[in-house]
C-alpha positions in Angstrom: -29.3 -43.7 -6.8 -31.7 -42.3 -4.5 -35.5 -42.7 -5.1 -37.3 -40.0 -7.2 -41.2 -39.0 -7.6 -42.9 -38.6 -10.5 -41.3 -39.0 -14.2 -40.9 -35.4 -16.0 -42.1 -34.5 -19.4 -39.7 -34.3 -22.0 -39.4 -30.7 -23.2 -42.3 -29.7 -20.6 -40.2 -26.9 -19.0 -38.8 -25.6 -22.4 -38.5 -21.4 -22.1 -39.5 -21.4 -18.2 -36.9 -19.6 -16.4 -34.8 -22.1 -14.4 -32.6 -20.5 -11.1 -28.6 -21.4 -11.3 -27.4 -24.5 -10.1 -25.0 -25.4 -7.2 -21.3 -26.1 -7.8 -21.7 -29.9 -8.3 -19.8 -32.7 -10.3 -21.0 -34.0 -13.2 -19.7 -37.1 -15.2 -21.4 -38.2 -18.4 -20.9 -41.5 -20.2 -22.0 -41.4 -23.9 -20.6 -42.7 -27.3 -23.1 -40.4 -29.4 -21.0 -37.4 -30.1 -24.1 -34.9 -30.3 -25.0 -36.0 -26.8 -21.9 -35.2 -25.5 -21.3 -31.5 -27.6 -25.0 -31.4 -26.1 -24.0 -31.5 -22.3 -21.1 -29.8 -23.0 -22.8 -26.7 -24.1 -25.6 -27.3 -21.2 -22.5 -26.7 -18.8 -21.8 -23.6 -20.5 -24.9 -22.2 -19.6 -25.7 -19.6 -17.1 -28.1 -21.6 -15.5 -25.8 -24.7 -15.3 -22.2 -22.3 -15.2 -21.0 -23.8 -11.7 -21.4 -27.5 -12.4 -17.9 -29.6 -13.0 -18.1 -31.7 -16.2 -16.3 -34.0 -17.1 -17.6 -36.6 -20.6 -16.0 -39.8 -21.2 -16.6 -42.1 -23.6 -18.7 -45.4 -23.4 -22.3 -46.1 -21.8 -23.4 -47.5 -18.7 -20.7 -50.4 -18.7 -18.1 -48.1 -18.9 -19.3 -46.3 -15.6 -19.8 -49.6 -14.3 -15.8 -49.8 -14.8 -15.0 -46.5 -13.9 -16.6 -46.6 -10.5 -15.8 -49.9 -9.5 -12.9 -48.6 -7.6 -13.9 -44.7 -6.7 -16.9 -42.6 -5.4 -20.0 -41.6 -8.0 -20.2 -37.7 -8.6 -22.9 -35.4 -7.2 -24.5 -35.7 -11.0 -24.6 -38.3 -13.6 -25.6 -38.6 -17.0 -26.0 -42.2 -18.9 -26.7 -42.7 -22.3 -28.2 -46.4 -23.3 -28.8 -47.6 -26.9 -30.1 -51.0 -24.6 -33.9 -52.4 -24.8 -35.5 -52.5 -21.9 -34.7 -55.3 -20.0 -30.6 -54.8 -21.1 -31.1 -51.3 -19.6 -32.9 -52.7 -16.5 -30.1 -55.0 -16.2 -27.5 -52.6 -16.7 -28.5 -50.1 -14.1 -29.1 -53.1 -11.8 -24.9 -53.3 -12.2 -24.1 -49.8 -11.5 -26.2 -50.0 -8.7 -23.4 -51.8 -6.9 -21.1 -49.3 -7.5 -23.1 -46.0 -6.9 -23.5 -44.0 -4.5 -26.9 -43.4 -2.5 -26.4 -39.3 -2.8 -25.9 -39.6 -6.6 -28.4 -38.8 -9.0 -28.7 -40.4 -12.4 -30.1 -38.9 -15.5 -30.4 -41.8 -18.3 -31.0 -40.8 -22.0 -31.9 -43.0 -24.6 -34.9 -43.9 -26.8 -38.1 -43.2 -26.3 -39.6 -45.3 -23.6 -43.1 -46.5 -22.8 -45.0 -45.2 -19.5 -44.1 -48.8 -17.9 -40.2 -48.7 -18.9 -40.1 -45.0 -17.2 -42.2 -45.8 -14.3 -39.6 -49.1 -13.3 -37.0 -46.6 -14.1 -38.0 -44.5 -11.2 -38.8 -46.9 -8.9 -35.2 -48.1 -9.1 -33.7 -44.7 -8.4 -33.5 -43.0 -11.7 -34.1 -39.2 -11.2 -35.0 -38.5 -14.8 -35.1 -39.9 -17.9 -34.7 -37.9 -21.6 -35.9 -39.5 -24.6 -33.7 -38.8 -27.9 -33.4 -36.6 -29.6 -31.9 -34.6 -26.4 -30.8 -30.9 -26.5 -28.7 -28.6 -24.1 -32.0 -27.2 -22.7 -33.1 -30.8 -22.0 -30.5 -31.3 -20.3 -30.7 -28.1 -17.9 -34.5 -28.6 -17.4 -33.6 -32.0 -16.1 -30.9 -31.2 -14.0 -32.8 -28.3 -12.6 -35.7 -30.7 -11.4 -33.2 -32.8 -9.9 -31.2 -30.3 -7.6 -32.2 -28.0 -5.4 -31.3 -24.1 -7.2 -28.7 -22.5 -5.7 -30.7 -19.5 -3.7 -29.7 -15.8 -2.1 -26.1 -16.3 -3.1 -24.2 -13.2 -4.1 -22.1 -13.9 -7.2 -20.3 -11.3 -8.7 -19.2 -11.0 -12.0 -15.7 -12.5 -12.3 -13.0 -10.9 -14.8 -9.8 -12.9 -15.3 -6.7 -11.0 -16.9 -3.2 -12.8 -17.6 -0.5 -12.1 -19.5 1.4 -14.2 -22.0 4.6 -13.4 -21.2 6.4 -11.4 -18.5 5.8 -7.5 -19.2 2.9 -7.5 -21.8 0.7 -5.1 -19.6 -1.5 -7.2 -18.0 -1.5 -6.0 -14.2 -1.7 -2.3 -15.7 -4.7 -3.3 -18.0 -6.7 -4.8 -15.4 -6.0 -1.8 -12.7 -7.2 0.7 -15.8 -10.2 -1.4 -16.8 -11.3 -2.1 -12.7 -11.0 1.7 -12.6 -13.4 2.4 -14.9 -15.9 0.1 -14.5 -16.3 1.8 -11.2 -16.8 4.9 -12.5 -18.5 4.3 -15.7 -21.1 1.6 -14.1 -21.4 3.0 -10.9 -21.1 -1.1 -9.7 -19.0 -2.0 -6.6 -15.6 -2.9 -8.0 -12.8 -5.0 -6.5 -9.4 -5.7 -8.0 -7.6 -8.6 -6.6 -4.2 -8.6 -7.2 -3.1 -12.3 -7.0 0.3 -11.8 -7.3 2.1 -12.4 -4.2 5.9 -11.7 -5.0 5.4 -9.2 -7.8 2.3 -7.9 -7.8 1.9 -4.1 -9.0 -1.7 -2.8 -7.7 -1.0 -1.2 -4.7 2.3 0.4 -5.9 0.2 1.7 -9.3 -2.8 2.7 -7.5 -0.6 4.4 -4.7 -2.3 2.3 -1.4 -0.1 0.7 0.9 -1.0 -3.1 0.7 -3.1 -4.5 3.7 -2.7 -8.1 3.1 -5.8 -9.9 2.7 -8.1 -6.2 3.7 -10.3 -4.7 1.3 -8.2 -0.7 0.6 -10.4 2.1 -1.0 -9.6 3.6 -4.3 -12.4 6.1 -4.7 -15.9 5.8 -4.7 -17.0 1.9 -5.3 -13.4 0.9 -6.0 -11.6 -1.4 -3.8 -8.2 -3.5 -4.0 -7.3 -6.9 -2.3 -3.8 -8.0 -1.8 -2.2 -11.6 -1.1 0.7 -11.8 1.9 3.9 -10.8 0.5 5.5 -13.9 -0.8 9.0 -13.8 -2.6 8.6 -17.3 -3.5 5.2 -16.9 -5.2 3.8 -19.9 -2.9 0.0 -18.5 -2.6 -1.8 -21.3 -0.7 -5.2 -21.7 -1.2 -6.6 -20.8 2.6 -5.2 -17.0 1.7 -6.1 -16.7 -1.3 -9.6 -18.0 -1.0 -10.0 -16.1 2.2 -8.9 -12.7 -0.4 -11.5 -14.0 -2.8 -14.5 -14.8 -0.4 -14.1 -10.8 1.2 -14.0 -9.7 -2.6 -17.3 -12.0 -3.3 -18.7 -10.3 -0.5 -18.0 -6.7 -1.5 -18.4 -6.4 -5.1 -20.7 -6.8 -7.9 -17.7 -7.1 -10.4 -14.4 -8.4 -9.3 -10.8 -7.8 -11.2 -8.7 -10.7 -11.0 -5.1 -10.0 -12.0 -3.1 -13.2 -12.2 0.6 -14.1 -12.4 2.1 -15.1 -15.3 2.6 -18.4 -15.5 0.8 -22.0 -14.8 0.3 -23.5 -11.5 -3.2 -24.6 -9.6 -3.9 -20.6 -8.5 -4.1 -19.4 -12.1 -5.5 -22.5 -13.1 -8.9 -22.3 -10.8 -9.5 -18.9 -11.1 -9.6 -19.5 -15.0 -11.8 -22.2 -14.7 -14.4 -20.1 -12.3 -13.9 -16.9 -14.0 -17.1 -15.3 -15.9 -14.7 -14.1 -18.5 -11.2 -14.2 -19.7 -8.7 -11.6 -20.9 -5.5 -12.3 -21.9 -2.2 -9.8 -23.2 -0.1 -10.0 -25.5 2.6 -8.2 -27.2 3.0 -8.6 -30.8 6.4 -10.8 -30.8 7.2 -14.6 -31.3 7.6 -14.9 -27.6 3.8 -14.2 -27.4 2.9 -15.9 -30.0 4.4 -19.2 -28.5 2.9 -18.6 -25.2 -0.3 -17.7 -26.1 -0.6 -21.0 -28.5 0.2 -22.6 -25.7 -1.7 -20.9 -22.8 -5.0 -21.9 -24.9 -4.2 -25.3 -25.5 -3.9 -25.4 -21.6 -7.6 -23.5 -20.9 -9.1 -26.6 -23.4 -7.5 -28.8 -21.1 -9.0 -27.9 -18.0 -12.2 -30.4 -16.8 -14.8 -27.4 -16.7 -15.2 -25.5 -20.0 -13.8 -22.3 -19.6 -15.3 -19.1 -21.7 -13.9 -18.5 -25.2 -11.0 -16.1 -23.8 -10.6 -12.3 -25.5 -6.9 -10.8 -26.7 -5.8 -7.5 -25.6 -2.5 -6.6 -28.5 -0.6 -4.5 -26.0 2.4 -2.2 -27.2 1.8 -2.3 -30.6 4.4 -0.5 -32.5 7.1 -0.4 -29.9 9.0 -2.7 -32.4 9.4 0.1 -35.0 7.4 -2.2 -38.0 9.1 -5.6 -36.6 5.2 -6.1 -35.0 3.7 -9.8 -35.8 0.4 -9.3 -38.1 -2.4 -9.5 -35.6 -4.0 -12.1 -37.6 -1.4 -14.5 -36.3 -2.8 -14.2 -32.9 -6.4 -14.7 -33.9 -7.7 -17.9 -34.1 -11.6 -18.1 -34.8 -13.7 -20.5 -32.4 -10.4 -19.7 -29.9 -9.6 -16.4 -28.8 -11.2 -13.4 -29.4 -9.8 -9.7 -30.6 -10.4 -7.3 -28.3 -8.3 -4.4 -28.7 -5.0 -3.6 -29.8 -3.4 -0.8 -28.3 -1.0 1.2 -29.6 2.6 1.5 -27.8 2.0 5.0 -25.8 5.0 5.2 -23.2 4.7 9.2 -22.0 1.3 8.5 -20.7 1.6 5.1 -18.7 5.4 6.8 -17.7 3.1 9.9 -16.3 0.3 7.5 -15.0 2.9 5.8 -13.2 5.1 8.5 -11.4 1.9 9.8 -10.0 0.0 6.6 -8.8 -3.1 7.5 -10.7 -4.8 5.4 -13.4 -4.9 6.7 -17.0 -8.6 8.4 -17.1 -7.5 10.3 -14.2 -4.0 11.7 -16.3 -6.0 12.3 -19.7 -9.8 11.8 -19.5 -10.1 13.0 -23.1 -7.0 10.5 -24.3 -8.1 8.4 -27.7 -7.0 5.3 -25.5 -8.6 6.1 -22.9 -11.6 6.1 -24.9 -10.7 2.4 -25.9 -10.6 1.2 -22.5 -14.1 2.5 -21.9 -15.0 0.1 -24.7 -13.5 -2.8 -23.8 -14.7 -2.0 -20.2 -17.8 -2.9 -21.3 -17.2 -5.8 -23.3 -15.6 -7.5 -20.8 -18.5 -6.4 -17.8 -21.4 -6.5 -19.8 -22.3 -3.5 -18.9 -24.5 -0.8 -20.4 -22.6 2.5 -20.4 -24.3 5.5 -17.4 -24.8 8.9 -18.3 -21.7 10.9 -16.9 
């Protein structure tokens, strides 16, 4: 707990407008429940959208425990229901066990000038008075930590499929089209696939392993080394991401199918989610079970969207699409009817589906969802 300067006002900050934070990690230890949905939603912020959080039960012993045999995070948050002299006492312990580089936020009640001054002088970088709210929180940690400065961040798109064959890879090659062309933004798709994947063969580019190919004006596509045994190691496919970073205000990501520490991180960093699905059990299963899998992940990923792909290839044998919504979960964002001539034509000639039927009723629905998924306000074409 390194030494800090002045104590800050609770609240004083409240509406300012506070530069985004670093990618740090941040542990919290708090019993009060509101605390911890508190921080949670703090981490969900823009402001606060790179920090790692992870909440765990129990106060300042229970860190006291938890770091007795491992390192202190970059960030951490207490909460105390002790007096003054048992919270004195208790930060005296964890004192042992933290780290000089660590910074400690303590919340509890309301504390005199003396109690917050002898809080500082023993390390403490802030202290929040209850009742404590996700902007609290933010302000505080945005005192505490230098902002994160002049870094390009693009907009980062996730897209996965629930099962094998639901459309995902096509849907993501059609919507990273668009955006180029509708938004007039720099637009990569990575294709992240590196046995199967289908963007260079769709977009008709030969695929330049880890080299940024042109697709038109503003749109670009990044490709993994070929690998039969799907084995993507980190090095190359951070390497892909970090040259996509660089050239793009929005990037594409199109993800295998499955579950493994790839897929995992890029859902965790993504900006937004978008998963397909195709209106059978199979799906159904898979999706269920793909969500339960995002909750588990330590940093809070965005409340995913649904894409219903093929609906009506199973001649009225299609699930309800209520059975695939699950409010507070997973969002609807399009279903899309089962159109085989013109992905077949799309196909044969390596072109995206606005460039075979600009005036297509689905194309028009792609344009929407475009710009749910981008945020982005529609140009004048």
């Amino acid at each position: 707990m390194p030494s800090a300067g002045n104590s800050q006002e609770h609240g004083a900050y409240r509406g300012a407008a506070v530069p985004r934070l670093p990618a740090l990690l941040l542990h919290a230890f708090c019993d009060d429940e509101r605390i911890a949905a508190a921080i949670q939603r703090a981490a969900q912020t823009p402001t606060a959208g790179q920090l790692t959080v992870r909440v765990r039960p129990g106060g300042i012993a229970a860190a006291c425990r938890h770091y007795a045999d491992r390192p202190t995070p970059h960030l951490l948050i207490l909460q105390s229901d002790a007096g003054p002299h048992g919270l004195l006492e208790a930060l005296d312990t964890l004192a042992d066990h933290c780290d000089p580089e660590t910074k400690v936020v303590v919340v509890g009640a309301p504390a005199d000038a003396d109690l917050t001054r002898e809080l500082m002088r023993r390390g403490i970088s802030a202290f929040l008075p209850l009742p404590v709210s996700p902007a609290d929180i933010v302000l505080a940690l945005s005192r505490i930590v230098p902002a994160e400065r002049g870094v390009h961040r693009p907009r980062m798109v996730a897209f996965m499929g629930a099962r094998g064959g639901a459309g995902s890879s096509v849907l993501a090659q059609n919507l990273a089209f668009l955006s180029a062309r509708l938004y007039r933004d720099r637009v990569v798709l990575a294709d992240l696939d590196p046995a199967f994947g289908s963007g260079a063969l769709n977009l008709d580019l030969s695929r330049q392993q880890g080299q940024l190919v042109s697709r038109g004006e503003n749109f670009n596509l990044i490709t993994l080394p070929q690998d039969w045994q799907g084995d993507a190691s980190d090095r190359r496919t951070a390497a892909a991401l970090a040259t996509a970073r660089r050239a793009a205000e929005l990037v594409f990501l199109d993800l295998p199918h499955g579950w493994n520490p790839l897929v995992r991180d890029r859902l965790a960093e993504a900006d937004a989610i978008v998963i397909t699905a195709t209106p059978d059990l199979q799906s159904l299963n898979n999706l269920a079970n793909l969500l339960d899998a995002l909750e588990s992940l330590e940093r809070v990923p965005p409340r995913p969207q649904l894409i219903l792909n093929q609906m009506g290839l199973s001649a009225g044998a299609d699930l309800p699409i209520g059975d695939f919504v699950e409010p507070g979960r997973i969002d609807l964002l399009a279903a899309i009817p089962f159109s085989p001539r013109l992905f077949a034509t799309a196909t044969r000639r390596g072109q995206l589906l606005a460039e075979v039927n600009d005036a297509h009723p689905l194309t028009r629905v792609l344009e929407r969802v475009t710009h749910s998924v981008t945020g982005r306000t529609l140009s004048v074409r």
